[in-house]
N, C-alpha and C positions, 0 to 999 in steps of 0.2 A: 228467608232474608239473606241466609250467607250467599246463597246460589245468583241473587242479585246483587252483590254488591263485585261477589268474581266476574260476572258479566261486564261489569261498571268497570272494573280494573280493566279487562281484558279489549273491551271497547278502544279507552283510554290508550292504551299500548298499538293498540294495531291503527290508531287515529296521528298519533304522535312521530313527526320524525326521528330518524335514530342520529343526527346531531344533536338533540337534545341531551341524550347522556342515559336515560334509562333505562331501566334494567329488572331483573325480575324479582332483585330484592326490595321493593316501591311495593305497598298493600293498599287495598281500599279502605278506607275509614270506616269503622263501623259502631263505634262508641266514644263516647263524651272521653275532651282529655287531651286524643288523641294532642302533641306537639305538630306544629306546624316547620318547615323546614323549608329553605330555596331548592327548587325547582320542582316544589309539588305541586299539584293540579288540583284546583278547588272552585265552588263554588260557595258565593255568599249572597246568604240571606236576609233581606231590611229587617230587623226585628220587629218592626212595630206590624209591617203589610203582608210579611211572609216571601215578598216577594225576591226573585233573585235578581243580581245584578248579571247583565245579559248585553251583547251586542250583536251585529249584525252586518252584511254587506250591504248596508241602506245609510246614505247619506245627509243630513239634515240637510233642509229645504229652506234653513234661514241659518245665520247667523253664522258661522266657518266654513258649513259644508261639509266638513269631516265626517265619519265614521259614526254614526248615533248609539251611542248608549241608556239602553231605557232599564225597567222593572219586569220580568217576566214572572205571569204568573203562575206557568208549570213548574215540574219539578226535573222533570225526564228530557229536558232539553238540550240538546252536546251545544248548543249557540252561548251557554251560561259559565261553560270553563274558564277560569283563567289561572295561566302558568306565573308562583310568586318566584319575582327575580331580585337582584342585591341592585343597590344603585352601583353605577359602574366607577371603577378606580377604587373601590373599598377592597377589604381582603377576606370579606363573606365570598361562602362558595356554596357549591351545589350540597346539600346535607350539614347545613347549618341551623341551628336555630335562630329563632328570631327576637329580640327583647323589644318591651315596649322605646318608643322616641326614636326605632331605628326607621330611615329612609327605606322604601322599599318601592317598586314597581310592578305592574300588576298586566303581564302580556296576555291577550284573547287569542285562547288556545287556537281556534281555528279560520282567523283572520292574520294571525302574528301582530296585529298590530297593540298598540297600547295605549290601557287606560289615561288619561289625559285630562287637562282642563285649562281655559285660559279667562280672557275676560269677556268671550262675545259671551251675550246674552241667551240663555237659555228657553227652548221654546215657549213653554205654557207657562211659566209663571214669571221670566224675565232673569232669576237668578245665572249664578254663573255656570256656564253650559261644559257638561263633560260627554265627550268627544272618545272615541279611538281615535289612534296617532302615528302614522311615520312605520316602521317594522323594524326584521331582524338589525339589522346596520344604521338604521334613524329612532334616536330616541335622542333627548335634551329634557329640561329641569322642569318642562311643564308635563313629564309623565312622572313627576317626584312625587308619592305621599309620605308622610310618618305614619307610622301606624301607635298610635294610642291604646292600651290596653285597659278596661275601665275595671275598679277595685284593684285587687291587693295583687292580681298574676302582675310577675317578671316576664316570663315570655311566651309567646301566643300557641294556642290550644284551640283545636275544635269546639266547637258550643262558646267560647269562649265572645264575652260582650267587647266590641273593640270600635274606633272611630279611625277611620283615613282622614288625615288634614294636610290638604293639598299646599306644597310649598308655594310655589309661584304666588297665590290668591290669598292663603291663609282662610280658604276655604271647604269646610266638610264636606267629603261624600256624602251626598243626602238623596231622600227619596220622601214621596207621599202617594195620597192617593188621588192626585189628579192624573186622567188616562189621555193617553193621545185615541181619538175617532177615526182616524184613517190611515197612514200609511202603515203603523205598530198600532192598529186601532186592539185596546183592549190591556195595551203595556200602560206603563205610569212612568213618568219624566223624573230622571235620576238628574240630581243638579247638584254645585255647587254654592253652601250656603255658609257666610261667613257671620254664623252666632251660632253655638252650643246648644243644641236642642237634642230630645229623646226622635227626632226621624232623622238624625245622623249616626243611629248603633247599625250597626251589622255583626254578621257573627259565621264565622267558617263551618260549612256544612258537608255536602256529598264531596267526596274526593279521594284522590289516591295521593296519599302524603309518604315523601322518599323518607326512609329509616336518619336517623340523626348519624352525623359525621362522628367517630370514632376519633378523638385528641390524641396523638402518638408522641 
């Protein structure tokens, strides 16, 4: 298990630009807890389908056209990364923690682009459709989520149960298990849904989370 998770880090590192900031004090996750921080590299899992949130250089064939974001249902996937970032003009920085109601941004380690949502209609079931978006230099308030933390935690932790509530919409990252048949034939359509249900939990899993910033 450890020898897998050094692999995972080591991937991680020699996949990542060195504009990014990292460094070899950044560790792979390997138990419950761990704190989450800006500019760590994670994946997240739908609690209820297991599946991960995941995108792709495949454009949706209706509705913006953008950057499609679906469900994957492997585990082993580098397409499932994504780097958490502050929203921009705040004074969080790389090695910060996170508290529940804070804005945050969620960039696709290896497209740069970002999580996203607006009001075109989402494929298979017409909800509101989440996209990747724009890159390093183009982001704006429709790649904004809050990140909700569910029970008693103040600030976000691996395993930990949490909800993205997208500002623009006022609607939750959500997922089920209807599948797309052909282009992602076999993924499940990640959408934006504006009511509170149990298939808008997700929860931070595989990843290499940077050590907390030091208060001087």
């Amino acid at each position: 298990m450890a020898l897998g998770f050094f692999a995972l880090a080591l991937f991680l590192f020699l996949g990542l630009d060195t504009d990014f900031g990292y460094t070899s004090s950044a560790s792979a996750a390997s138990s419950e807890g761990v704190e989450i921080t800006y500019g760590s590299v994670l994946k997240l899992t739908h609690e209820k389908t297991k599946f991960r949130l995941h995108s792709h250089d495949v454009p949706y064939g209706s509705g913006s056209g953008q950057q499609s974001v679906t469900g994957f249902p492997n585990v082993d996937d580098s397409n499932s990364y994504w780097i958490v970032r502050p929203q921009p003009g705040t004074s969080a920085k790389q090695g910060d923690t996170i508290t529940s109601g804070t804005i945050i941004r969620l960039q696709h380690m290896r497209t740069r682009k970002w999580l996203h949502s607006h009001l075109h209609a989402s494929p298979i079931t017409g909800n509101l459709e989440v996209s990747c978006f724009g890159g390093e230099n183009e982001s704006d308030t429709g790649d904004y989520w809050r990140l909700l933390i569910e029970g008693s935690g103040k600030t976000w932790k691996q395993d930990q149960r949490i909800r993205l509530h997208h500002v623009d919409t006022s609607g939750y990252l959500h997922s089920h298990d209807k599948k797309y048949s052909r282009i992602a034939g076999g993924q499940q359509e990640v959408c934006g849904l504006q009511e509170k249900r149990a298939d808008n939990v997700w929860l931070a899993a595989e990843g290499v989370y940077l050590p907390i910033t030091e208060s001087k």
